[in-house]
SERO-4910 file (N, C-alpha, C, O; in steps of 0.05 Angstrom, whole numbers):
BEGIN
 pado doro    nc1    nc2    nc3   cac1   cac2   cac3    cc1    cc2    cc3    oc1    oc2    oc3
  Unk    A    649   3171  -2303    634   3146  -2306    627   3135  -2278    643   3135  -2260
  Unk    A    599   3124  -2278    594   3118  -2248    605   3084  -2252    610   3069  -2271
  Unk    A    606   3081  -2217    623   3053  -2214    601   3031  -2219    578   3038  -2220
  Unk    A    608   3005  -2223    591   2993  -2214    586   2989  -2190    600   2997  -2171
  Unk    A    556   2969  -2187    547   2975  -2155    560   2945  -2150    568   2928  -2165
  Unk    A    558   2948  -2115    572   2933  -2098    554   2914  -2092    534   2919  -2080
  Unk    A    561   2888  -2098    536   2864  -2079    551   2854  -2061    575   2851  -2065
  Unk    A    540   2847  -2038    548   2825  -2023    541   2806  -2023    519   2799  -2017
  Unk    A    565   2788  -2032    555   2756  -2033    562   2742  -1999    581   2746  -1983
  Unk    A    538   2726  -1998    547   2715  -1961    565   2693  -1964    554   2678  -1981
  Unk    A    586   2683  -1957    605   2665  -1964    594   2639  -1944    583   2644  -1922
  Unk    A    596   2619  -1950    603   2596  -1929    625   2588  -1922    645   2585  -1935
  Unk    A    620   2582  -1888    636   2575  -1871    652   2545  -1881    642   2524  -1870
  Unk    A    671   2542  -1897    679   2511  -1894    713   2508  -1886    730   2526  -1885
  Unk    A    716   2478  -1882    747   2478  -1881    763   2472  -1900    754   2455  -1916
  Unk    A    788   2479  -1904    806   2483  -1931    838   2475  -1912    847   2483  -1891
  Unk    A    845   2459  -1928    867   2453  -1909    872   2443  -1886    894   2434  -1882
  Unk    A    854   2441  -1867    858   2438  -1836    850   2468  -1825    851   2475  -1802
  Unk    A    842   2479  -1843    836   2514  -1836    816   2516  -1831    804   2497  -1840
  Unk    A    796   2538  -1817    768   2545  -1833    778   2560  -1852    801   2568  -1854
  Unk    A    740   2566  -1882    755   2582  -1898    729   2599  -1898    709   2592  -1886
  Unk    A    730   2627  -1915    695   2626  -1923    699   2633  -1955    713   2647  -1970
  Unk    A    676   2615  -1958    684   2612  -1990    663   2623  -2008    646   2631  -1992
  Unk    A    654   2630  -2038    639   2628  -2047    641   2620  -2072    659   2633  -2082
  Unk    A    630   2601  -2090    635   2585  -2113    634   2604  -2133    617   2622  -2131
  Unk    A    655   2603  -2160    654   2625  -2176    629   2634  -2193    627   2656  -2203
  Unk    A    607   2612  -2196    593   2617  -2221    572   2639  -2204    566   2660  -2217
  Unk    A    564   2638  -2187    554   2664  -2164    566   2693  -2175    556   2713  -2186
  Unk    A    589   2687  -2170    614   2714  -2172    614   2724  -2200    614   2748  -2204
  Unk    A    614   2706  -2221    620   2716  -2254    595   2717  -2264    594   2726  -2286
  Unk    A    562   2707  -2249    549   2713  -2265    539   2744  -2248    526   2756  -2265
  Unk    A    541   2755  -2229    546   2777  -2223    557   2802  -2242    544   2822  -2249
  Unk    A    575   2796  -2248    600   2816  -2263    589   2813  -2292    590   2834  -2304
  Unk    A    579   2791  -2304    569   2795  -2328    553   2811  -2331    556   2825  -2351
  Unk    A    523   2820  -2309    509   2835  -2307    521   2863  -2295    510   2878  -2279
  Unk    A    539   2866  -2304    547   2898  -2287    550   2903  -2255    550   2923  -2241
  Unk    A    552   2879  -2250    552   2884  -2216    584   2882  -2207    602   2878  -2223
  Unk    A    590   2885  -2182    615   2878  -2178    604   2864  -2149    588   2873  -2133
  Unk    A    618   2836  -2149    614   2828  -2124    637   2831  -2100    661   2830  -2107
  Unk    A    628   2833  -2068    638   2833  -2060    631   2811  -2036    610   2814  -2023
  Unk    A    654   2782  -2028    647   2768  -2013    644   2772  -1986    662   2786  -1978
  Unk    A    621   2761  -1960    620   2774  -1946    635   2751  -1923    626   2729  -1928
  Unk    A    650   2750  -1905    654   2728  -1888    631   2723  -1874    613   2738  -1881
  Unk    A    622   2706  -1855    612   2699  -1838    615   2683  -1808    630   2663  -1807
  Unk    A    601   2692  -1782    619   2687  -1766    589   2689  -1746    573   2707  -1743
  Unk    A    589   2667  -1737    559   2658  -1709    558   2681  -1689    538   2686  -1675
  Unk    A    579   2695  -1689    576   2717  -1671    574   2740  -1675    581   2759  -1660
  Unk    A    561   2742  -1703    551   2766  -1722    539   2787  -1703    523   2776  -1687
  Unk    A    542   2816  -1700    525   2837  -1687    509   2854  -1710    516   2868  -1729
  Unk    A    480   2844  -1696    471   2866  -1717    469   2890  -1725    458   2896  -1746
  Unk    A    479   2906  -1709    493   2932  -1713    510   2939  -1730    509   2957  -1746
  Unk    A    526   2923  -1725    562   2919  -1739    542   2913  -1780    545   2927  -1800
  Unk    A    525   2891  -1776    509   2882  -1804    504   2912  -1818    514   2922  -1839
  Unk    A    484   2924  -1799    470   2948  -1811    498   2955  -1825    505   2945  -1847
  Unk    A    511   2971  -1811    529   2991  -1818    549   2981  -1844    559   2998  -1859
  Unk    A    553   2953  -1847    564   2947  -1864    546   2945  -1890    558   2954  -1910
  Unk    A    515   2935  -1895    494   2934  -1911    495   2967  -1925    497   2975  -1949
  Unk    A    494   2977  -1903    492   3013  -1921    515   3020  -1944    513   3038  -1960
  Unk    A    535   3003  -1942    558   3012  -1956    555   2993  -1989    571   2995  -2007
  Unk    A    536   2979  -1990    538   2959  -2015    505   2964  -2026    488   2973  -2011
  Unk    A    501   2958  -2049    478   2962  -2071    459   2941  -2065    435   2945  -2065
  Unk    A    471   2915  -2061    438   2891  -2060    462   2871  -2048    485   2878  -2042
  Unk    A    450   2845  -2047    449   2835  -2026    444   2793  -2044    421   2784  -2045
  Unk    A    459   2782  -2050    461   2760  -2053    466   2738  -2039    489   2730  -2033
  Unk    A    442   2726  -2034    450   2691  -2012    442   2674  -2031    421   2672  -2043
  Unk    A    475   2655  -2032    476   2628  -2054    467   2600  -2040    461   2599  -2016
  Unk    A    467   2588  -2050    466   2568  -2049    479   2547  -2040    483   2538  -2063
  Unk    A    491   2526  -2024    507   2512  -2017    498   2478  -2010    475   2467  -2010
  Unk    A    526   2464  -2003    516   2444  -1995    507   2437  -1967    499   2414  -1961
  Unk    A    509   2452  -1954    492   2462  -1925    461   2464  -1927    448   2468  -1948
  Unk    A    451   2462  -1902    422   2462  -1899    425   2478  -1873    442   2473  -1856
  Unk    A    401   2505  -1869    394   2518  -1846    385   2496  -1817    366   2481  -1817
  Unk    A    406   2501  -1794    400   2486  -1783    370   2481  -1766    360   2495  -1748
  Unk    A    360   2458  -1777    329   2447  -1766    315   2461  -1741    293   2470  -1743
  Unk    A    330   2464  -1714    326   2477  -1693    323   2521  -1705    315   2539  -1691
  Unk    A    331   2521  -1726    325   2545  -1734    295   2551  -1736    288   2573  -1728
  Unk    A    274   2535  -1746    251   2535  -1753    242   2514  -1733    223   2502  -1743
  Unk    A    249   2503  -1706    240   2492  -1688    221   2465  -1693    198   2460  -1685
  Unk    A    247   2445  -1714    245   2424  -1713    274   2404  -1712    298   2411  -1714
  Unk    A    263   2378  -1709    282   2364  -1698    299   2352  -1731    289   2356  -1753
  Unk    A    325   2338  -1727    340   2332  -1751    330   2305  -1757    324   2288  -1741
  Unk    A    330   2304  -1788    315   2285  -1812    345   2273  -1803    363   2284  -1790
  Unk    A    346   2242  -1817    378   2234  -1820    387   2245  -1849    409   2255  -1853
  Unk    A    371   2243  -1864    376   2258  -1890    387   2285  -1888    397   2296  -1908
  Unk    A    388   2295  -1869    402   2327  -1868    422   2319  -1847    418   2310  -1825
  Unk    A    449   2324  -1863    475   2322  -1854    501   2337  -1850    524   2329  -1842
  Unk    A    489   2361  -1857    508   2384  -1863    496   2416  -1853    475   2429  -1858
  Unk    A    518   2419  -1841    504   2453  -1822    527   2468  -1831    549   2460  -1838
  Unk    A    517   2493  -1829    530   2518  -1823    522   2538  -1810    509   2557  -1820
  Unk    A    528   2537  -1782    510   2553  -1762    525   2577  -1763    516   2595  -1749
  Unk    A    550   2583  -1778    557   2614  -1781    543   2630  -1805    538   2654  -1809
  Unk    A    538   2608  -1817    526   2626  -1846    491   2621  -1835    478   2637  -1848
  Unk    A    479   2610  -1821    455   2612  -1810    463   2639  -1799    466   2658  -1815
  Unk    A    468   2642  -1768    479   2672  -1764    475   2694  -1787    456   2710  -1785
  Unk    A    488   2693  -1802    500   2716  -1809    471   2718  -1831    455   2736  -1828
  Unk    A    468   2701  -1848    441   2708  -1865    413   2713  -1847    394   2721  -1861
  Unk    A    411   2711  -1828    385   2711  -1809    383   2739  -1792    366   2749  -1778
  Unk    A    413   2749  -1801    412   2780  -1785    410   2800  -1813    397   2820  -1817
  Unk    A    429   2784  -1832    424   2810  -1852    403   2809  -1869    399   2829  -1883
  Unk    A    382   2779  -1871    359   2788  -1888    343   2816  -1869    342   2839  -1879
  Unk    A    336   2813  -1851    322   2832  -1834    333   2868  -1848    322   2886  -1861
  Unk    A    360   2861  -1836    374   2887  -1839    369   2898  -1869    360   2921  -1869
  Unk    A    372   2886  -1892    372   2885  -1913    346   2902  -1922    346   2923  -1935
  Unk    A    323   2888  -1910    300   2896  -1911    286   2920  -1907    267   2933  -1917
  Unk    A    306   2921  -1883    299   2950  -1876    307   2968  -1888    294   2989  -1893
  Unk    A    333   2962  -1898    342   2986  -1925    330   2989  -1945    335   3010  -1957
  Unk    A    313   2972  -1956    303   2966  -1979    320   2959  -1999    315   2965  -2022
  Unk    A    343   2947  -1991    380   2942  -2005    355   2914  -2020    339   2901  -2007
  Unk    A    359   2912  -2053    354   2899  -2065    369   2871  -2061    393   2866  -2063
  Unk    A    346   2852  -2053    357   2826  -2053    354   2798  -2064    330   2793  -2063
  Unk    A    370   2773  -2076    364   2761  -2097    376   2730  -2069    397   2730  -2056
  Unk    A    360   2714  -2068    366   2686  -2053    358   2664  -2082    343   2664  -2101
  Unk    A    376   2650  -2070    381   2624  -2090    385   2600  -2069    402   2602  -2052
  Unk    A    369   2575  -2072    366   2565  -2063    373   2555  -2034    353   2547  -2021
  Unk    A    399   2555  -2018    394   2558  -1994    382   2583  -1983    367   2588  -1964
  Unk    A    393   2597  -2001    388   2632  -2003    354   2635  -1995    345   2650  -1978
  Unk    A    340   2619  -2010    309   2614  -2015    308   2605  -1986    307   2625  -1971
  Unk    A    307   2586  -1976    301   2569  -1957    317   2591  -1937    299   2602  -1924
  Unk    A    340   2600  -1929    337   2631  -1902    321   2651  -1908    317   2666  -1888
  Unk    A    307   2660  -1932    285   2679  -1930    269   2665  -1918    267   2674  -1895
  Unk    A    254   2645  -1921    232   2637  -1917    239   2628  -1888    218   2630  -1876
  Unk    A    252   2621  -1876    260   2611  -1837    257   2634  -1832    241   2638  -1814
  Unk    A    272   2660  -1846    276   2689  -1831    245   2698  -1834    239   2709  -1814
  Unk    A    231   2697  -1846    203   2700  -1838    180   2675  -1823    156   2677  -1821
  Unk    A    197   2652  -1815    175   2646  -1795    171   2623  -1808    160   2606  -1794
  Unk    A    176   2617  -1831    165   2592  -1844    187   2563  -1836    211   2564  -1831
  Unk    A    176   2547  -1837    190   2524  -1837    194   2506  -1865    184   2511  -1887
  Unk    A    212   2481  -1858    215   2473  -1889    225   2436  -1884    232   2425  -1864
  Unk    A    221   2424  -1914    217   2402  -1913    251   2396  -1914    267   2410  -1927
  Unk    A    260   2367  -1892    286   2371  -1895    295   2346  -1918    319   2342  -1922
  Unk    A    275   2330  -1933    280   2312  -1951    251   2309  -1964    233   2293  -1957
  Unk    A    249   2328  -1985    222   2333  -2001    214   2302  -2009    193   2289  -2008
  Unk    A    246   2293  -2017    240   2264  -2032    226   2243  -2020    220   2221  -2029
  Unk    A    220   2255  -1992    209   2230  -1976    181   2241  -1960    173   2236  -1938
  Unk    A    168   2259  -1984    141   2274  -1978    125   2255  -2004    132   2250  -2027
  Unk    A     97   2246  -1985     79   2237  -1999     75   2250  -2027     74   2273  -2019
  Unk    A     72   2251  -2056     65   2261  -2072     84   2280  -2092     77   2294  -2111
  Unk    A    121   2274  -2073    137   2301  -2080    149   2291  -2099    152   2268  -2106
  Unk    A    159   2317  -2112    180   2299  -2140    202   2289  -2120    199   2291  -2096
  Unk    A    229   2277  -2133    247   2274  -2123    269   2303  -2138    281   2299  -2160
  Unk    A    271   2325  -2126    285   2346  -2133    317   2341  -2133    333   2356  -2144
  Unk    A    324   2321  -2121    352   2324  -2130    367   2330  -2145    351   2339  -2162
  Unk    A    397   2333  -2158    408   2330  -2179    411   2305  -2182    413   2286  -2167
  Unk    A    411   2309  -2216    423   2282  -2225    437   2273  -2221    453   2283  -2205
  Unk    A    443   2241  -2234    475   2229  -2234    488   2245  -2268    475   2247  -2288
  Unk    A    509   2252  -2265    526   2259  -2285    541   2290  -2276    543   2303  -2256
  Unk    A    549   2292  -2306    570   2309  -2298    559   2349  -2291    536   2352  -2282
  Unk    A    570   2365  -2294    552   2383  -2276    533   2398  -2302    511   2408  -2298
  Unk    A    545   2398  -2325    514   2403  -2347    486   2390  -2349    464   2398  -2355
  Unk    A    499   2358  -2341    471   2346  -2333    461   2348  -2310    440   2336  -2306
  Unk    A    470   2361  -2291    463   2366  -2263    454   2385  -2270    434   2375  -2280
  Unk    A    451   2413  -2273    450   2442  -2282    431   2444  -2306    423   2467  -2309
  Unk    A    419   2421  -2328    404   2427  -2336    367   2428  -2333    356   2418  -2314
  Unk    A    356   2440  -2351    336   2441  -2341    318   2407  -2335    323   2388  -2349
  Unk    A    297   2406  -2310    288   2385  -2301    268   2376  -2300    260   2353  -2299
  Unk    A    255   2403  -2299    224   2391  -2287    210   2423  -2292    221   2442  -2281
  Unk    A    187   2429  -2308    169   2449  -2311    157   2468  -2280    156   2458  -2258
  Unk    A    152   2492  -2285    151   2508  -2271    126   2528  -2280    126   2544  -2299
  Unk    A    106   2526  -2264     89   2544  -2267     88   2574  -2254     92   2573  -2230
  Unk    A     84   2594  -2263     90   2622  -2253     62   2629  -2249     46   2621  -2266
  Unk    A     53   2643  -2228     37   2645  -2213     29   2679  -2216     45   2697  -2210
  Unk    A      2   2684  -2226     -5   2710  -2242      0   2727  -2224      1   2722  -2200
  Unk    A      5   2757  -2237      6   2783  -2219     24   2790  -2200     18   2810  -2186
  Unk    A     51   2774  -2194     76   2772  -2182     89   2781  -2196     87   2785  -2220
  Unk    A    120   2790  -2171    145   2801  -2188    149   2784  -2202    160   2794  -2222
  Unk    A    146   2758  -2206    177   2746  -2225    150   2734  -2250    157   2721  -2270
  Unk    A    125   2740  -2244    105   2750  -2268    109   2770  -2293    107   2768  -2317
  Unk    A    115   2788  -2277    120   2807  -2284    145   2821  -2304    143   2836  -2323
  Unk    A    172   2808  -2292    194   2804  -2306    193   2784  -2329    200   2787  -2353
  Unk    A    183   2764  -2319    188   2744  -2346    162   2750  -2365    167   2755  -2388
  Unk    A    134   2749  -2357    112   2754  -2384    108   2730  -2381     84   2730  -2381
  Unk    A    118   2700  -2377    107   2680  -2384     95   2662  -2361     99   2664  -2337
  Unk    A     82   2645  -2373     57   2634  -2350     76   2606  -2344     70   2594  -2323
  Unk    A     97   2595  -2360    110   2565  -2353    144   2572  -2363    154   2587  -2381
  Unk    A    153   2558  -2349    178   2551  -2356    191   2524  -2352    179   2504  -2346
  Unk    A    218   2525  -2354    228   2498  -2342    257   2499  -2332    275   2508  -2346
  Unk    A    260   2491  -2310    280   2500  -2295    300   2476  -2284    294   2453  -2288
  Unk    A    328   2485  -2268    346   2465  -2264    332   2450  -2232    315   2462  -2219
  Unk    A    340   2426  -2225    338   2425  -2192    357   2406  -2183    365   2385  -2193
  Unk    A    368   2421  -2153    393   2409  -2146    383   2417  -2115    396   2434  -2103
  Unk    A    367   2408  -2105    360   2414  -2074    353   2390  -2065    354   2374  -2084
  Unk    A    346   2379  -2039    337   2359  -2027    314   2373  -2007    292   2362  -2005
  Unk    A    319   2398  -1992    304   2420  -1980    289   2434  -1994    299   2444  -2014
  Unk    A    253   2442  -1984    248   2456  -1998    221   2472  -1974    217   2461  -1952
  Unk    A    211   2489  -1979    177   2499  -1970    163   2482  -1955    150   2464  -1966
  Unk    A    163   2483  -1931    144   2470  -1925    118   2486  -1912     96   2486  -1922
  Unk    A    123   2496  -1896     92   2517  -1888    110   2551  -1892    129   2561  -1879
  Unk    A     94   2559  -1913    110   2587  -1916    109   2608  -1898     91   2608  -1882
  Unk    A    126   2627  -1897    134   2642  -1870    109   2667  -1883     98   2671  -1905
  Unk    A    108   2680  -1854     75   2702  -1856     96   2729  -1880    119   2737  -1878
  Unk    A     82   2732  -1893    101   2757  -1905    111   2747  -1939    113   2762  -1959
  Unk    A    114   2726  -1937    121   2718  -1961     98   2714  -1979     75   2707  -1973
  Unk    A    106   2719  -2001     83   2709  -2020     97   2697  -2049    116   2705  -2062
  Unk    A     73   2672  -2052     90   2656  -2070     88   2662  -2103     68   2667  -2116
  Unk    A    108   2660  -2109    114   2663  -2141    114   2651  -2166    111   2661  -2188
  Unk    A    121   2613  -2154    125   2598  -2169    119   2573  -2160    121   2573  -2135
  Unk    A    110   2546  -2171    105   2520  -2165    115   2499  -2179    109   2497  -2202
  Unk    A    130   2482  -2167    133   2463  -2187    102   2444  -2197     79   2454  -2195
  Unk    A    107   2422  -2207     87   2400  -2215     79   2389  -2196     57   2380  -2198
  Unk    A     95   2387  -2170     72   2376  -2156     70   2390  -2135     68   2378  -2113
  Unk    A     71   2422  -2137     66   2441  -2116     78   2451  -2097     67   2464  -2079
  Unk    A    107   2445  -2099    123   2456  -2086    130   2488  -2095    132   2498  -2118
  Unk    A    134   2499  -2070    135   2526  -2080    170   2523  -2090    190   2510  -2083
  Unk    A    162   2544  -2113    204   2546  -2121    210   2579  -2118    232   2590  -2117
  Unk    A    190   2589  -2118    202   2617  -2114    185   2636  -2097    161   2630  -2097
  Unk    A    191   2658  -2083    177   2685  -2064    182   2701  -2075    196   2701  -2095
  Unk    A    169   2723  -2060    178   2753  -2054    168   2755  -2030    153   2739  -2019
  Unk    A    178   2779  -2022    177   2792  -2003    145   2814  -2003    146   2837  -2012
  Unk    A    117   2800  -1989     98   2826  -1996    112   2855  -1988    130   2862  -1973
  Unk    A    100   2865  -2001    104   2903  -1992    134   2917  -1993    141   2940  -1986
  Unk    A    149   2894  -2006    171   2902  -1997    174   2928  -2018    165   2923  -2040
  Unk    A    187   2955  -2012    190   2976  -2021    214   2972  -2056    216   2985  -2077
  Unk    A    227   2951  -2045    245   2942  -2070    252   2917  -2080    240   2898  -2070
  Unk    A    270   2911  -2098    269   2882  -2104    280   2863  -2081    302   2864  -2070
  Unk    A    261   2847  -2077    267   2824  -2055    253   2795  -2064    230   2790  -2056
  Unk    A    265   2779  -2078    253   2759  -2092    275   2733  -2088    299   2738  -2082
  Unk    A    266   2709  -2093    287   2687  -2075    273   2663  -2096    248   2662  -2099
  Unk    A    292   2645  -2111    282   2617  -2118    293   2593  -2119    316   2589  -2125
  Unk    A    278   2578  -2113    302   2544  -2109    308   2540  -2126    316   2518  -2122
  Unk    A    313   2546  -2153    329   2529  -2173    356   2554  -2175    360   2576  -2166
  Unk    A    368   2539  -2188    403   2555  -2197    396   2571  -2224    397   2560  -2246
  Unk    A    391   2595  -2220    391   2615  -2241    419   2622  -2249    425   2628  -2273
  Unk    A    436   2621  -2230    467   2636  -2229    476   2612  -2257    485   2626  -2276
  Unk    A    475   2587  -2263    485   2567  -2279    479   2576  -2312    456   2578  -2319
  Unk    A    499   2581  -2330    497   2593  -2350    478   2615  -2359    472   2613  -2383
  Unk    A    466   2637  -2344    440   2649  -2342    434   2668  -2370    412   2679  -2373
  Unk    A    451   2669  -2384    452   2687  -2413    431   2656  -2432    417   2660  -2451
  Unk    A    434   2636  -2422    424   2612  -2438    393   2605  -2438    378   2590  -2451
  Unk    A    391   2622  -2420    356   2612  -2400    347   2642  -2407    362   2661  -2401
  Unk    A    324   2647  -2420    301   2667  -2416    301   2673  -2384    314   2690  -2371
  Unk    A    289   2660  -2378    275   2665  -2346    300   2671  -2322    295   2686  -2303
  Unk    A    326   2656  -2325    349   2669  -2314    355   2689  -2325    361   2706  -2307
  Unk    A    357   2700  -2349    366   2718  -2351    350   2748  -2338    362   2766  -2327
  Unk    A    320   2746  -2343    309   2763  -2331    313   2762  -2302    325   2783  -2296
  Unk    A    309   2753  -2287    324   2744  -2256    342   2769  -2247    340   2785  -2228
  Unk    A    362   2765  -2269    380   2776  -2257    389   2808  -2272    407   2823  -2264
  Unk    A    374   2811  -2292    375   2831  -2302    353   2862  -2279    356   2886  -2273
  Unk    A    334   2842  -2275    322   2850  -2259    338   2858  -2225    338   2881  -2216
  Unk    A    345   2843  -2216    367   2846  -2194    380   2870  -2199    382   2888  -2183
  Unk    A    394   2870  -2235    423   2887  -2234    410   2917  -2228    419   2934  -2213
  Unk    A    390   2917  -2241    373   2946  -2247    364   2955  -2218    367   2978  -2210
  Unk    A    353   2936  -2206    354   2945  -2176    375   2956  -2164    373   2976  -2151
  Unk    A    397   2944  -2168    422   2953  -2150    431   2977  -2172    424   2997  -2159
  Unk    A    438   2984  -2190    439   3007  -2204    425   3034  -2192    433   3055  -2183
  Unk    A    401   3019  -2196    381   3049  -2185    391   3058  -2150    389   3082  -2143
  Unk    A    398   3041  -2136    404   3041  -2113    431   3055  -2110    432   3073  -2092
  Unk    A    449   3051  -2123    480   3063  -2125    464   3083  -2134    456   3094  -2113
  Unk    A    452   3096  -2158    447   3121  -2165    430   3139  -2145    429   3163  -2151
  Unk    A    421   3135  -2127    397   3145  -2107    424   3154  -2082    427   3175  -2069
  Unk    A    445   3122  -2083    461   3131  -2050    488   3161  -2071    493   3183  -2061
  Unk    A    496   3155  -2089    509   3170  -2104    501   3183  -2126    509   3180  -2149
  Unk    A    474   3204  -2115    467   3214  -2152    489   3236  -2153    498   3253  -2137
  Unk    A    494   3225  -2189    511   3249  -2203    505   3270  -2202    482   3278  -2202
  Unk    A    532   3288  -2201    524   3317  -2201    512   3325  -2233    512   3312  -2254
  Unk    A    501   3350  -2226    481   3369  -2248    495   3378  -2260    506   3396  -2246
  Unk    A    507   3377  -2290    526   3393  -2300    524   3421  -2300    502   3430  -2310
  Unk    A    537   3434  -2294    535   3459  -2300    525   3484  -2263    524   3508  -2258
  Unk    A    519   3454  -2244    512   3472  -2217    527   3475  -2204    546   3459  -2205
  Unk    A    528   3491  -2188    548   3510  -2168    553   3492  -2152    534   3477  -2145
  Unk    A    586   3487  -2140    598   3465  -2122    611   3484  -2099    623   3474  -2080
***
């Protein structure tokens, strides 16, 4: 029986105790494993080599960046700090800004979720709004007040944008999705191409043009009960099948019956 494939989830840098820690929140990790994947967490550390990245990327199937309460630091995309943005993680900046590249180059299937979304799009060049809520015309994307079902449920409609991957996966032209960001798109990076819009035109989801394999990224939380949601579920079904085919290509089974 072949194994399941290996993801790497990028952990964030926080403190636990008086410690650093690097963590990653479970619903990331178990909605993984529901789909047949096995995750594996990755540390992160500002003094990441990208060498050291490659060589570790070759050993795992795809490639998962979550979401957190961190924001990519502003000077990443060569602007100055909003007061509204209050929270960094310049090791998990590091470490996601060397291995989207690396990633890429493998064609290692990759799935970003909302901070996840927002380092694809810096790692190609684009810049981003650091408080949408305080953009002429923007919804206010935050989460709600209440408890995390009402935070996590769906919020605000979503238009899917014809002849794209996540077109393509789902079949449908609208949906409606969760939002729990304050960050979002602001001038998109060269390379990307957009997938999805909210209502008042914020982009919520990419891909990657040309890319040889799955490389697709969106601001809302698909990982949050995703068997419940149509459009999560394809997400990630889509992901698993990527990383499958990928374990099967780096380990195809032997031919029964051929000479060893």
């Amino acid at each position: 029986m072949q194994s399941r494939p290996l993801v790497g989830v990028i952990a964030c840098r926080r403190e636990v105790e008086g410690h650093p820690a690097h963590m990653v929140t479970d619903k990331y990790l178990s909605a993984l494993r529901d789909y047949g994947l096995e995750p594996v967490v990755l540390p992160v550390w500002e003094d990441i080599e990208a060498g050291a990245s490659t060589v570790l990327l070759t050993r795992l199937d795809g490639l998962l960046l979550t979401g957190s309460y961190t924001n990519v630091e502003p000077t990443r995309y060569g602007a100055g700090r909003a007061s509204e943005n209050t929270r960094d993680d310049r090791h998990r900046d590091a470490a996601a800004l060397t291995w989207i590249p690396a990633a890429l180059d493998l064609a290692m299937p990759l799935l970003g979720v909302c901070r996840g979304f927002q380092e694809l799009n810096v790692a190609f060049g684009g810049t981003l709004y650091q408080a949408v809520q305080q953009q002429p015309g923007m919804l206010d994307h935050r989460e709600p007040p209440g408890d995390r079902a009402t935070q996590y449920a769906p919020s605000h409609d979503l238009e899917i944008l014809p002849g794209g991957v996540l077109s393509r996966l789902y079949g449908e032209h609208h949906a409606r999705v969760n939002s729990l960001h304050q960050q979002g798109i602001e001038r998109l990076g060269p390379g990307l191409v957009a997938e999805a819009v909210a209502p008042d035109g914020l982009i919520e989801a990419v891909s990657v043009a040309d890319a040889p394999g799955f490389a697709l990224a969106v601001q809302w939380h698909p990982e949050w009960r995703p068997r419940e949601h149509p459009l999560y579920d394809v997400l990630f079904q889509g992901f698993a099948h990527a990383c499958h085919e990928r374990l099967s290509a780096r380990n195809p089974m032997p031919v029964e019956g051929a000479a060893t």
